[in-house]
C-alpha positions, 0 to 999 in steps of 0.5 A: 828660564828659555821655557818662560819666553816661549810663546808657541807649544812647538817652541817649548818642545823644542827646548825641552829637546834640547835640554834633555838632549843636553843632559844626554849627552852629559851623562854618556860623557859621565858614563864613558870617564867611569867606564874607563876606571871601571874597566882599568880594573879588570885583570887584563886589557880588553879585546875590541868586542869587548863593549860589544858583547857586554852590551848584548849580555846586559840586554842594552840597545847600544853603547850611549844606553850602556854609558848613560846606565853607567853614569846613573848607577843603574848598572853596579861595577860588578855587573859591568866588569862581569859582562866585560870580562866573566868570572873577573867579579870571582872570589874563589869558593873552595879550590877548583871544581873538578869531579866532585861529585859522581856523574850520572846518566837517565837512561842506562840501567844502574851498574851499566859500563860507560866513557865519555867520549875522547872525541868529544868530551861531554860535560854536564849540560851538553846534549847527550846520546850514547853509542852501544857497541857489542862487548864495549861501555856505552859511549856517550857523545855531545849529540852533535858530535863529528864522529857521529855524523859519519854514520857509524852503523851502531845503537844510539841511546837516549841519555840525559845527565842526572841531577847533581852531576857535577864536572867533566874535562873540555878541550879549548883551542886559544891562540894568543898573540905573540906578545909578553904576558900573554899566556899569563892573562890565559892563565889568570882567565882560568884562575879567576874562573876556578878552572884546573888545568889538565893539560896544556901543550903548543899546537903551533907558533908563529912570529904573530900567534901562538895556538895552544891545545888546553884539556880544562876541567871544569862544573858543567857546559854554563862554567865552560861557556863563562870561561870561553866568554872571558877568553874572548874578551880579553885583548891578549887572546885572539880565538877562544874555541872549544874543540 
């Protein structure tokens, strides 16, 4: 209506920056009461970077992009719920994952002893050298694992994961706060995500946090890299971090 009584072509630019402006800010709003449903459902309360870390996941510019996405269902509630909080969209698909098939390595002869490192622990996906030492197993270490840093005089090998190598046991470091059904939104974390626990023992405990050591098992360095992601969303975790 306002565009029929503008005379000058600046004056109809400027309404219909105003207008669309308008339907901006409606739609962010729209967008915002929906996220707050959709993330209401997650399985714990978000962390503060949260939104942060969905956006850049999402490949979004900033939030009001997000909420204006949201609110025109470009973006399903799964593929937001999943960059919130990954591996909360999980439906399970046949127990945890463990070794389920052989792991092998390119680049030592077929029958050749080897561990994987202690130090470590190499999972699929992560880089890989071996370490060979008179009358021991190959040694086989993240390529830039501490130990080897030190300069230990030894033969490296260049090793590579074989296809279809599936499993290995990570070493996460989690501290969560002090606070009721903490360690059960850790936990429901590595559900979600198929994850077993091997091990889990507190490192350290104060009024405020409590860091616990956990030994994962999980299918490669892409299901450990979704865990920790999901860790780290979550409000009841303070640090996720493998060591």
């Amino acid at each position: 209506m306002w565009l029929s009584f503008a005379v000058t072509g600046k004056a109809r630019a400027a309404i219909r920056r105003f207008v669309r402006n308008k339907e901006e800010d409606e739609l962010i709003a729209l967008g915002r009461n929906i996220y707050d449903e959709i993330a209401a459902r997650l399985p714990s309360k978000l962390g503060a970077k949260a939104l942060a870390d969905a956006i850049k996941r999402l490949k979004l510019k900033d939030e009001d992009v997000l909420m204006i996405a949201i609110a025109r269902q470009s973006i399903t509630d799964a593929q937001l719920m999943e960059a919130l909080m990954p591996g909360s969209t999980s439906k399970g698909a046949g127990g945890a994952p463990g070794q389920r098939h052989a792991i092998s390595i390119h680049g030592l002869r077929p029958g050749v002893a080897f561990d994987l490192a202690q130090c470590c622990r190499p999972v699929p996906g992560d880089r890989i050298v071996g370490v060979r030492r008179p009358d021991e197993a190959i040694e086989v270490h993240i390529i830039d694992c501490p130990i080897l840093a030190e300069g230990q005089d030894v033969d490296w090998l260049d090793l590579a994961w074989g296809d279809g190598s599936d499993g290995g046991t990570a070493r996460l470091s989690v501290i969560v706060r002090n606070q009721p059904g903490a360690l059960a939104v850790m936990a429901g974390i590595f559900g979600a995500n198929e994850a077993n626990i091997l091990n889990l023992r507190m490192e350290h405990r104060d009024a405020s946090f409590h860091n616990f050591i956990v030994d994962l098992e999980v299918r490669d360095l892409r299901h450990l890299t979704r865990i920790l992601a999901a860790l780290r969303a979550a409000d009841a975790i303070s640090q996720a971090e493998r060591v």
